[in-house]
Biopython code that builds the backbone (N, CA, C, O; Angstrom):
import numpy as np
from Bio.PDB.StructureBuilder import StructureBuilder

atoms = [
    (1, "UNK", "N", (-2.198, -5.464, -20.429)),
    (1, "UNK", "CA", (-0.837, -5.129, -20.059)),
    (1, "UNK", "C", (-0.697, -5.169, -18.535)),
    (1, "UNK", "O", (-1.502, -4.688, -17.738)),
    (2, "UNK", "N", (0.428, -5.803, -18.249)),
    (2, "UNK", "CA", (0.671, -5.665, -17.111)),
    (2, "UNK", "C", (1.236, -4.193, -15.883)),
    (2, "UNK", "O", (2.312, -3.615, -16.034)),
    (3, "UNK", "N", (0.446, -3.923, -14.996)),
    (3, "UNK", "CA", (1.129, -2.878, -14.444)),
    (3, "UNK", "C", (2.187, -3.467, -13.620)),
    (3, "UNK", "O", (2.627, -4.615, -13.567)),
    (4, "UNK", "N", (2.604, -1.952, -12.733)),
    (4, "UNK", "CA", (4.373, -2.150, -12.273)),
    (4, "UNK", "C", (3.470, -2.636, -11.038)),
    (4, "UNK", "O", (3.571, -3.863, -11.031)),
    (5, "UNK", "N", (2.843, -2.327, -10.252)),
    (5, "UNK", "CA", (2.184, -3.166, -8.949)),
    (5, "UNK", "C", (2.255, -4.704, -9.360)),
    (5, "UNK", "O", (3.123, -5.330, -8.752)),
    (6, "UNK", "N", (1.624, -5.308, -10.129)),
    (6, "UNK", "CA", (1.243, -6.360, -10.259)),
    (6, "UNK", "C", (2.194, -7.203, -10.532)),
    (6, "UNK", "O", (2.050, -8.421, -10.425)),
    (7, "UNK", "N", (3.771, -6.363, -11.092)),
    (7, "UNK", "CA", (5.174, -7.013, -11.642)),
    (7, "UNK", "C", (5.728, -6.720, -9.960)),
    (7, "UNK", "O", (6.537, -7.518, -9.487)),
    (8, "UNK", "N", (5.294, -5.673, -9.213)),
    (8, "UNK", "CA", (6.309, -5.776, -7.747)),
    (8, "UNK", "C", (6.165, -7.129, -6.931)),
    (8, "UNK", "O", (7.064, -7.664, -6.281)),
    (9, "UNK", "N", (4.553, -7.689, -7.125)),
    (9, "UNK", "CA", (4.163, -8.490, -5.625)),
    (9, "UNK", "C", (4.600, -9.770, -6.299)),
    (9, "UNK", "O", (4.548, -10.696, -5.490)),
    (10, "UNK", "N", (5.036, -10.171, -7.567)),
    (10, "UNK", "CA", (5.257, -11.303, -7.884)),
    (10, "UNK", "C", (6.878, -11.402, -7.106)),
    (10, "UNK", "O", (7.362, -12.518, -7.295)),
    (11, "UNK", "N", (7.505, -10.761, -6.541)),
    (11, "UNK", "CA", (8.292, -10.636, -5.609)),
    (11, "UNK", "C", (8.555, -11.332, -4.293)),
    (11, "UNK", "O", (9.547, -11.685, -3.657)),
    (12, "UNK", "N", (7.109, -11.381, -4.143)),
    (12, "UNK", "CA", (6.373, -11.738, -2.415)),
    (12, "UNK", "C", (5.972, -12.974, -2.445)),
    (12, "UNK", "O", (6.005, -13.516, -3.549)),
    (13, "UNK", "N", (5.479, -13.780, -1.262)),
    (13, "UNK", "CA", (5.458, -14.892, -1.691)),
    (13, "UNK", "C", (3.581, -15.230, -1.492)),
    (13, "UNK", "O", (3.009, -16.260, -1.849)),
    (14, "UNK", "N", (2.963, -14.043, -0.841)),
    (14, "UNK", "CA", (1.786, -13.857, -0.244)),
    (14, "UNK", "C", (1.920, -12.252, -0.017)),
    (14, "UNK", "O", (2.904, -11.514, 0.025)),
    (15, "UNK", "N", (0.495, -12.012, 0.114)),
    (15, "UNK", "CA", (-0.016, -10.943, 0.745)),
    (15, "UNK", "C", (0.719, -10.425, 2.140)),
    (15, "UNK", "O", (0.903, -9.223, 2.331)),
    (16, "UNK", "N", (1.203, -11.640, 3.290)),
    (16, "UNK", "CA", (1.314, -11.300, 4.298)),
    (16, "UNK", "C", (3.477, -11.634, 4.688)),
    (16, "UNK", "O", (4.225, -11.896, 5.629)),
    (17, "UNK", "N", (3.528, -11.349, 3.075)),
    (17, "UNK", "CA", (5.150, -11.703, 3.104)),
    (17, "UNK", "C", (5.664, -10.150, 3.041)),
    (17, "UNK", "O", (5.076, -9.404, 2.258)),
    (18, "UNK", "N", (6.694, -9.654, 3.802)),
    (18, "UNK", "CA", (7.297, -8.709, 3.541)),
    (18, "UNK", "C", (8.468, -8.469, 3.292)),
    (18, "UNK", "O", (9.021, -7.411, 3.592)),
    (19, "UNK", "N", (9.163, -9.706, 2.535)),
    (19, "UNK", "CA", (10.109, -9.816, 2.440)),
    (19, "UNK", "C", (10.611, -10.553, 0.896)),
    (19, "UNK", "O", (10.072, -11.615, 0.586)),
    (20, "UNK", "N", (11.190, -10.211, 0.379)),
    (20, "UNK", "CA", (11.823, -11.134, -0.721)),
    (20, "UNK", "C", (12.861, -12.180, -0.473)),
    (20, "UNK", "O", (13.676, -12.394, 0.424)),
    (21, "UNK", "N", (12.449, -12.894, -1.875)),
    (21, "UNK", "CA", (13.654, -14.634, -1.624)),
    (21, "UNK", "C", (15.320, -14.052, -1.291)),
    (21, "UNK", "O", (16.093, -14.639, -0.534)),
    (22, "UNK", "N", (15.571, -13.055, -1.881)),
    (22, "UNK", "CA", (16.632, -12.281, -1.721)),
    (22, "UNK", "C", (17.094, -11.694, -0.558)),
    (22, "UNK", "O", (18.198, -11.158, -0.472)),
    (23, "UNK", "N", (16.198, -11.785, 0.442)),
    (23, "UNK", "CA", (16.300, -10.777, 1.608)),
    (23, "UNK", "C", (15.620, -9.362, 1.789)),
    (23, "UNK", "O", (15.578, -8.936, 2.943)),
    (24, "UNK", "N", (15.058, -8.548, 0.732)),
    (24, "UNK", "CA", (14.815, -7.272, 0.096)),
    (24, "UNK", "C", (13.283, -7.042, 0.656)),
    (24, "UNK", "O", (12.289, -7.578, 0.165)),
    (25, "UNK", "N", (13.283, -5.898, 2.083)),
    (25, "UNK", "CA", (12.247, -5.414, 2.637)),
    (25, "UNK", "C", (11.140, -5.098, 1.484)),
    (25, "UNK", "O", (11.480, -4.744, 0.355)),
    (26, "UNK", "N", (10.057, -5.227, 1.799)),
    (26, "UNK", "CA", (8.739, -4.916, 0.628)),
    (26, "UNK", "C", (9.128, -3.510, 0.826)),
    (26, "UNK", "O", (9.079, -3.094, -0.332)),
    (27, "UNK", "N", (9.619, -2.139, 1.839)),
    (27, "UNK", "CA", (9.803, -0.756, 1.473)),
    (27, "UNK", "C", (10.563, -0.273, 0.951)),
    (27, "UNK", "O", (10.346, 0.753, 0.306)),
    (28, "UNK", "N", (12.221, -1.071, 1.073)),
    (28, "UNK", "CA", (12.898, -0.975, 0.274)),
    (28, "UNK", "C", (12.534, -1.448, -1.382)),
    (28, "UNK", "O", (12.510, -0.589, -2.263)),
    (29, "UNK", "N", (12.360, -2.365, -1.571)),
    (29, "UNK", "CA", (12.145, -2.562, -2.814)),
    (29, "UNK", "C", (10.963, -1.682, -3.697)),
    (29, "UNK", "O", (10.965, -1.585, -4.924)),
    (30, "UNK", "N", (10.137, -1.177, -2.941)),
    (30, "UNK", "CA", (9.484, -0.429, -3.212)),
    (30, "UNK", "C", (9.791, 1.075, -3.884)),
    (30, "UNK", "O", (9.175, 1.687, -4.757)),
    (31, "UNK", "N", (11.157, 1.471, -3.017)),
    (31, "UNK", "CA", (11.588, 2.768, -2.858)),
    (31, "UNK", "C", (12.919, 2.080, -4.707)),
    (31, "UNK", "O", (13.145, 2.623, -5.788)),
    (32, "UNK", "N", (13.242, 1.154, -4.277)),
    (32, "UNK", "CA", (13.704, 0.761, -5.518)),
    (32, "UNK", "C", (13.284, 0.828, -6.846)),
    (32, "UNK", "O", (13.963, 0.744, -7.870)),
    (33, "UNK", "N", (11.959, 1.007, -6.692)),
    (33, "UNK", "CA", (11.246, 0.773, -8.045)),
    (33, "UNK", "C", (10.485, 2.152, -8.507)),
    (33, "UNK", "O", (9.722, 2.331, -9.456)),
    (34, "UNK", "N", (11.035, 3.216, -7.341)),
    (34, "UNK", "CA", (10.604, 4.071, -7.367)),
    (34, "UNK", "C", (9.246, 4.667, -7.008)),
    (34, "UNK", "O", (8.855, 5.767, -7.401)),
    (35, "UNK", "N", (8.668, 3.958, -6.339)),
    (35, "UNK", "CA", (7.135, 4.069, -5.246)),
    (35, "UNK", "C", (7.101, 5.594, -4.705)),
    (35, "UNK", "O", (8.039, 6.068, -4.066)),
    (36, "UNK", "N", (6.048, 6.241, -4.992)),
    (36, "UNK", "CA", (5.487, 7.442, -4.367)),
    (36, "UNK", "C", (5.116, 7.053, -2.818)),
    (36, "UNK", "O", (4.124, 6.366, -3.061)),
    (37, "UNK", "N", (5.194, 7.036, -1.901)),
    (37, "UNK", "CA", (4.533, 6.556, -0.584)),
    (37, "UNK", "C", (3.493, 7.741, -0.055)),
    (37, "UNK", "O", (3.606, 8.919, -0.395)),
    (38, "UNK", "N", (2.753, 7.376, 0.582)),
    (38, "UNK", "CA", (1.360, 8.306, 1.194)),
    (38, "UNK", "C", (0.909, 7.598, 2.124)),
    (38, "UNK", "O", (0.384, 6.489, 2.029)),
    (39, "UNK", "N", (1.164, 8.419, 3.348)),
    (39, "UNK", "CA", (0.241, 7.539, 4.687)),
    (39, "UNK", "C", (-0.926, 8.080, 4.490)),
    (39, "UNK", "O", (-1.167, 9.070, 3.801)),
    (40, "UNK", "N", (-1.551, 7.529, 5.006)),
    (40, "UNK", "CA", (-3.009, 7.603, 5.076)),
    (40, "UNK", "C", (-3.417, 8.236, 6.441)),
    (40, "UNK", "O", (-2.660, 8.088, 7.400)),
    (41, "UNK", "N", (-4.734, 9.029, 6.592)),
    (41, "UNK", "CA", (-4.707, 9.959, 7.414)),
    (41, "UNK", "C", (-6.506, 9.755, 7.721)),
    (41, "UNK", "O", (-7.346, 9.736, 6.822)),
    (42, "UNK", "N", (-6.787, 9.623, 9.120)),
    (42, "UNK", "CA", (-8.524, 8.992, 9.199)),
    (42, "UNK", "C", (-9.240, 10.696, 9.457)),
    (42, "UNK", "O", (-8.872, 11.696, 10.073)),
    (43, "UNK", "N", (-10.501, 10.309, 8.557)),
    (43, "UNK", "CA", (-11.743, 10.907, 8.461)),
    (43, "UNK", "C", (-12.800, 10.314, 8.961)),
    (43, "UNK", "O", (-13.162, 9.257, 8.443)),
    (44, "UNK", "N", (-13.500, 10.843, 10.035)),
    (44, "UNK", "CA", (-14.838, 10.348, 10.326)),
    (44, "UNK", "C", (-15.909, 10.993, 9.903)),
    (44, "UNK", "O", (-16.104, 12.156, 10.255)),
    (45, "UNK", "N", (-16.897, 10.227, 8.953)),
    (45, "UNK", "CA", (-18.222, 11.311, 9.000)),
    (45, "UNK", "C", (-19.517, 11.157, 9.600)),
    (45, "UNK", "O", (-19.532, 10.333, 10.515)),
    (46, "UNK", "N", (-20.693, 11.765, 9.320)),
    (46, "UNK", "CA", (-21.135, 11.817, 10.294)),
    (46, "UNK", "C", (-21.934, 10.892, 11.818)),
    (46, "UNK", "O", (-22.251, 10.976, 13.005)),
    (47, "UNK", "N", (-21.896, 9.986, 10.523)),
    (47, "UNK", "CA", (-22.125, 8.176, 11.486)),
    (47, "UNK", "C", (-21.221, 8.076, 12.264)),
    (47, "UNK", "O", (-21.429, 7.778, 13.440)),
    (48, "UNK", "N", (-19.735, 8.354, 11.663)),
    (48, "UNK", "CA", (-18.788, 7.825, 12.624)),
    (48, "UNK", "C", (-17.778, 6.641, 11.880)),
    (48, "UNK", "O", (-16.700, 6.180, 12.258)),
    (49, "UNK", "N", (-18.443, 6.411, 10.896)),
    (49, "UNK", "CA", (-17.771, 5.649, 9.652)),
    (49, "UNK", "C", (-16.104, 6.325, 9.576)),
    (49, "UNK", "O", (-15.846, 7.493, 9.866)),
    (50, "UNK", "N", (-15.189, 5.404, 9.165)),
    (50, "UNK", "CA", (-14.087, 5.719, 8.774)),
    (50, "UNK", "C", (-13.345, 5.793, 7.698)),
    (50, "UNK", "O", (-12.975, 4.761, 7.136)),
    (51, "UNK", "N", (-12.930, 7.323, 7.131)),
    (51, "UNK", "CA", (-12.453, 6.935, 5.526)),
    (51, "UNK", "C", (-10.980, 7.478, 5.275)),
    (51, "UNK", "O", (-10.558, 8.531, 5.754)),
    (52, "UNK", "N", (-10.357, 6.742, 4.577)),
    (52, "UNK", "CA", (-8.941, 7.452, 4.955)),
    (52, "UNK", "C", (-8.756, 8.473, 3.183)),
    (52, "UNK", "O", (-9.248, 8.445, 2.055)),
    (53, "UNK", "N", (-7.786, 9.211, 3.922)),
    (53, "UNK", "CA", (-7.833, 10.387, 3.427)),
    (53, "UNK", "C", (-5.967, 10.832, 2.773)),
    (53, "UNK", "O", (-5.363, 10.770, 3.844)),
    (54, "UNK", "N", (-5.257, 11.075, 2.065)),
    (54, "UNK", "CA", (-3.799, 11.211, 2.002)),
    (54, "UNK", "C", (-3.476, 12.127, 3.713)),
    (54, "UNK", "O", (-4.185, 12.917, 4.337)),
    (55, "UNK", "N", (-2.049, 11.533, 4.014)),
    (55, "UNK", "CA", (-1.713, 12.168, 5.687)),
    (55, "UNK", "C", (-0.594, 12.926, 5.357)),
    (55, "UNK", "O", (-0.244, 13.830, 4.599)),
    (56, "UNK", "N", (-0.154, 12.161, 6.270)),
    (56, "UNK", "CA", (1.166, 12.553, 6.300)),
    (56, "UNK", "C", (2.402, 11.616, 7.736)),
    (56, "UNK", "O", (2.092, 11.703, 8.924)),
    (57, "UNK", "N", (3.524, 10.928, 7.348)),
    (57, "UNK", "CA", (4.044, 9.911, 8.242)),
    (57, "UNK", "C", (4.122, 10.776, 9.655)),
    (57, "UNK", "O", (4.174, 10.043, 10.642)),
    (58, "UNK", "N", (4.138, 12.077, 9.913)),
    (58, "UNK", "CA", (4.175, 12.498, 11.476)),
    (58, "UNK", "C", (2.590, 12.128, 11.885)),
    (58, "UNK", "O", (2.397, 11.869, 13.074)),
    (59, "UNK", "N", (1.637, 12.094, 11.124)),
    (59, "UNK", "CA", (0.269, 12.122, 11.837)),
    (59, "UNK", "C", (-0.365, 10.116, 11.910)),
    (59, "UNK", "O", (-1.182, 9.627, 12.690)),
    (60, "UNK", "N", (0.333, 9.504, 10.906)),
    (60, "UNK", "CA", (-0.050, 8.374, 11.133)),
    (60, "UNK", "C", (-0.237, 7.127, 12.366)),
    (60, "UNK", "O", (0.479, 6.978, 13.356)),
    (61, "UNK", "N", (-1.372, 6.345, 11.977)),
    (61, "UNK", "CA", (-1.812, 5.846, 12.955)),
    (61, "UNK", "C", (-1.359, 4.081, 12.713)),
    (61, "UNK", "O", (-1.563, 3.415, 11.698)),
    (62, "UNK", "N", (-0.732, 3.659, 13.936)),
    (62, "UNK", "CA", (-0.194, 2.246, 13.539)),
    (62, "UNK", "C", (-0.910, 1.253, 12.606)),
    (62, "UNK", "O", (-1.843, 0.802, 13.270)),
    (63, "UNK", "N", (-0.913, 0.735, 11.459)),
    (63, "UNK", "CA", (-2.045, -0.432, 11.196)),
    (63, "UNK", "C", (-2.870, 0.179, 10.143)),
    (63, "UNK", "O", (-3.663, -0.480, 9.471)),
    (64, "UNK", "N", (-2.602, 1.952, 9.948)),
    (64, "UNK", "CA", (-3.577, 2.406, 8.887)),
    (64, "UNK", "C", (-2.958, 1.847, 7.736)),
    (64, "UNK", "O", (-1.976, 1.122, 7.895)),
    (65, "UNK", "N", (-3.559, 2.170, 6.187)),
    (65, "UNK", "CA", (-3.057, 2.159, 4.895)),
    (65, "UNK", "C", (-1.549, 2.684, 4.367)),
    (65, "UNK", "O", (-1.337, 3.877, 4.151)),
    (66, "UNK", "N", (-1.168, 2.295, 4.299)),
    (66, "UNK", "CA", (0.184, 3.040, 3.318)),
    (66, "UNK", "C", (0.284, 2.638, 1.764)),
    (66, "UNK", "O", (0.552, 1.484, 1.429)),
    (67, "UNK", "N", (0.091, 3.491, 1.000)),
    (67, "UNK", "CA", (-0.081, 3.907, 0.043)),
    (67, "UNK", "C", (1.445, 3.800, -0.923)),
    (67, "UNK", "O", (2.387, 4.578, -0.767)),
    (68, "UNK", "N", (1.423, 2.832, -1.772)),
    (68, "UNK", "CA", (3.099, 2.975, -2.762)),
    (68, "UNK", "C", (2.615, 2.560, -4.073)),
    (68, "UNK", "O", (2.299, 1.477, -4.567)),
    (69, "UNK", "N", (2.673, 4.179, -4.617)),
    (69, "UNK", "CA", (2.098, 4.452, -6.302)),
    (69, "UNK", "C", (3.095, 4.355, -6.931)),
    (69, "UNK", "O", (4.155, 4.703, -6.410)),
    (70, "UNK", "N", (3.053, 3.743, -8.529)),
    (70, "UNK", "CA", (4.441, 3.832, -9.328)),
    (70, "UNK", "C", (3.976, 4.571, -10.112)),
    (70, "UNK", "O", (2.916, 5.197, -10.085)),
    (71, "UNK", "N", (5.121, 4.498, -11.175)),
    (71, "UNK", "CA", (5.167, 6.138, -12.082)),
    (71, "UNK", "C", (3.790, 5.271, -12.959)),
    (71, "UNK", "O", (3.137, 6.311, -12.879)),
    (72, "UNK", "N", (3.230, 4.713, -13.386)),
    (72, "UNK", "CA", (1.798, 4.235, -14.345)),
    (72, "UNK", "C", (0.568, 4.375, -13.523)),
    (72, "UNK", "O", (-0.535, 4.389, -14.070)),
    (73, "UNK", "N", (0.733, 4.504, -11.956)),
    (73, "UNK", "CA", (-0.558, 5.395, -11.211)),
    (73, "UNK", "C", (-0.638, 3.860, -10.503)),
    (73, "UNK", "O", (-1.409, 3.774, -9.548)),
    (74, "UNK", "N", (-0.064, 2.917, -10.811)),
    (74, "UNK", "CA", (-1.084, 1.483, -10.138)),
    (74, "UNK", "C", (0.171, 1.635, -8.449)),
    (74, "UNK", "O", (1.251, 2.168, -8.193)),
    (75, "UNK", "N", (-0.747, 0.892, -7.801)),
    (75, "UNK", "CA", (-0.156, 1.053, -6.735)),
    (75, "UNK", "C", (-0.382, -0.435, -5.714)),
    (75, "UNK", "O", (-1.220, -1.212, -6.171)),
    (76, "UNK", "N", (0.226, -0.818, -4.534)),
    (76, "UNK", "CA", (0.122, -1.246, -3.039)),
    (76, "UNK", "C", (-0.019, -0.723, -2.425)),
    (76, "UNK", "O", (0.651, 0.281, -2.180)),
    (77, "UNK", "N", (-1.165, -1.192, -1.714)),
    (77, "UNK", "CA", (-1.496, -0.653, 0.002)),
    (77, "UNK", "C", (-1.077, -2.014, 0.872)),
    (77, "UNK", "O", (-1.262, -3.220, 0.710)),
    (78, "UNK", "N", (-0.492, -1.287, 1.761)),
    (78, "UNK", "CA", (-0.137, -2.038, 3.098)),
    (78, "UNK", "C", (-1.063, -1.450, 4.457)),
    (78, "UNK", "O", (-1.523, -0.315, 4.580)),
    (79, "UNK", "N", (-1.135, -2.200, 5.085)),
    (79, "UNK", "CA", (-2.217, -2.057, 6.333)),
    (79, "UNK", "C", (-2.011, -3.055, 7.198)),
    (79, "UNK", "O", (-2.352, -4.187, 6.855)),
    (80, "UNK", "N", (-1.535, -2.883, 8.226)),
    (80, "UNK", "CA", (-1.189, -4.167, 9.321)),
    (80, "UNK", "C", (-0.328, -4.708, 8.702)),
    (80, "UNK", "O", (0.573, -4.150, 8.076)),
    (81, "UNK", "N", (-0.581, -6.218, 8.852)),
    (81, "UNK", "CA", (0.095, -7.519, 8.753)),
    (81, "UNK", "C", (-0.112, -7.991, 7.360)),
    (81, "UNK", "O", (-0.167, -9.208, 7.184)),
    (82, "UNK", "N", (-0.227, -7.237, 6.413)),
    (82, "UNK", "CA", (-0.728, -7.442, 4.994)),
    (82, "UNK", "C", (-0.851, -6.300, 4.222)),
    (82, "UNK", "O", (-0.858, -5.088, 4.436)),
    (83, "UNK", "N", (-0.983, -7.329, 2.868)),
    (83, "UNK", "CA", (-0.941, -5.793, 1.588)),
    (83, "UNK", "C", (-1.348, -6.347, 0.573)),
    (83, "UNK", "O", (-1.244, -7.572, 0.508)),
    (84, "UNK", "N", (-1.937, -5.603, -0.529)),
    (84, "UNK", "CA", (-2.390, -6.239, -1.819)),
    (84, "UNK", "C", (-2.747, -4.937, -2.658)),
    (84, "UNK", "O", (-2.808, -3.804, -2.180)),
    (85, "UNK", "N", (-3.012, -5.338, -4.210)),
    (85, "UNK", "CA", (-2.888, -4.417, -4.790)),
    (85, "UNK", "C", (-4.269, -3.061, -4.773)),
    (85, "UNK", "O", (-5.336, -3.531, -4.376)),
    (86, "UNK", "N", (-4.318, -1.957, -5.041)),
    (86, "UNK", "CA", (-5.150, -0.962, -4.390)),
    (86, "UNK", "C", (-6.556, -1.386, -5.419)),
    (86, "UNK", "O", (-6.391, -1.564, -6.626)),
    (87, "UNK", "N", (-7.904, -1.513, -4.776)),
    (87, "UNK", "CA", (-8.659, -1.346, -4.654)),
    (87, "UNK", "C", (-9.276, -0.589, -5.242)),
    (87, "UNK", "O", (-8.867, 0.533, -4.941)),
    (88, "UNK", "N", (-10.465, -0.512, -6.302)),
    (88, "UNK", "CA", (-11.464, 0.816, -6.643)),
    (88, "UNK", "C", (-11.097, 1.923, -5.595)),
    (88, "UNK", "O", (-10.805, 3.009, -6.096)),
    (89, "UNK", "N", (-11.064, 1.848, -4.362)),
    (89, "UNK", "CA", (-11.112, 3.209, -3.903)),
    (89, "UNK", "C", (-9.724, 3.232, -3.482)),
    (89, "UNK", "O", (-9.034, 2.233, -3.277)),
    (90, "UNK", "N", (-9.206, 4.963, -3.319)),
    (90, "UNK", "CA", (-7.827, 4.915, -2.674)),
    (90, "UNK", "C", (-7.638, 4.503, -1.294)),
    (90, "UNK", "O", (-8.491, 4.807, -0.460)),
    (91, "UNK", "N", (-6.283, 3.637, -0.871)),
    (91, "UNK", "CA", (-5.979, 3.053, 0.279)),
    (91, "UNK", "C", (-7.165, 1.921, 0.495)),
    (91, "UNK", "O", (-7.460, 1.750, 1.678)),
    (92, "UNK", "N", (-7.814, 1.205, -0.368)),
    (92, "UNK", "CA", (-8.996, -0.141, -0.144)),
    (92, "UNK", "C", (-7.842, -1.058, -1.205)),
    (92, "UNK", "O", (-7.176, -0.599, -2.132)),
    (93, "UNK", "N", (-7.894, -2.630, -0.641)),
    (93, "UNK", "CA", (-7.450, -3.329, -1.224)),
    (93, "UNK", "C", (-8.334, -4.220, -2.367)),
    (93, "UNK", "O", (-9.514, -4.563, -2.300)),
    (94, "UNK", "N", (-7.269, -4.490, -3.517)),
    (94, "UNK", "CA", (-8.536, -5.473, -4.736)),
    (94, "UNK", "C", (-9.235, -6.834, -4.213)),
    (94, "UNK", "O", (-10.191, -7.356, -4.787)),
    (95, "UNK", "N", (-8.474, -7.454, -2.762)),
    (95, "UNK", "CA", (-9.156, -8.589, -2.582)),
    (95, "UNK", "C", (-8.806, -9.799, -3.522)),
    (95, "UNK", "O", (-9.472, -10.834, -3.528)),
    (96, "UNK", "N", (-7.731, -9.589, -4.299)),
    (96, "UNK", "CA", (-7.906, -10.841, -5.287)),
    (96, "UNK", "C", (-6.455, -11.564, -4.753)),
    (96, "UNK", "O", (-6.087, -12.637, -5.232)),
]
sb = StructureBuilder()
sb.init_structure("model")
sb.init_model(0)
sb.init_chain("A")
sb.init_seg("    ")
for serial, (resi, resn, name, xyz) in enumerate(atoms, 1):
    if name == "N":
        sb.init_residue(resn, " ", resi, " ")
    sb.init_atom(name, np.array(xyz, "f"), 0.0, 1.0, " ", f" {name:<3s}", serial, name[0])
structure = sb.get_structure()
């Protein structure tokens, strides 16, 4: 079965599109479809490694993860200049 992530990006024309054929921002449409949003918020441990963590939009850092869950749990992360669907871990992308 298909999730609602995987029915949003057929929207897009790429990973690095933020826009629909329609005109329709990837946040708006997002907020359209009813998307939970969660910035992402950095953790360092003790190496110094970086893991992101749920934030909050006053503490966010330009370029981190943003997080848009639908009501079936599947979600997009956006990060920079790109986005794809979430990843085994939260805020990591699937790569596919």
């Amino acid at each position: 079965m298909t999730t609602i992530a995987e029915n949003f990006i057929t929207h897009f024309a790429d990973g690095q599109t933020f826009e629909t054929a329609e005109d329709i921002l990837f946040s708006d449409l997002a907020k359209q479809w009813g998307a939970d949003v969660t910035y992402s918020a950095r953790e360092y441990d003790e190496d110094g490694a970086i893991h992101y963590v749920d934030g909050y939009h006053d503490g966010y850092i330009s370029g981190d993860p943003i997080r848009h869950e639908f009501s079936d749990g599947s979600a997009v992360v956006e990060a920079g200049d790109g986005w794809d669907l979430e990843g085994p871990e939260r805020y990591s992308w699937a790569g596919s």
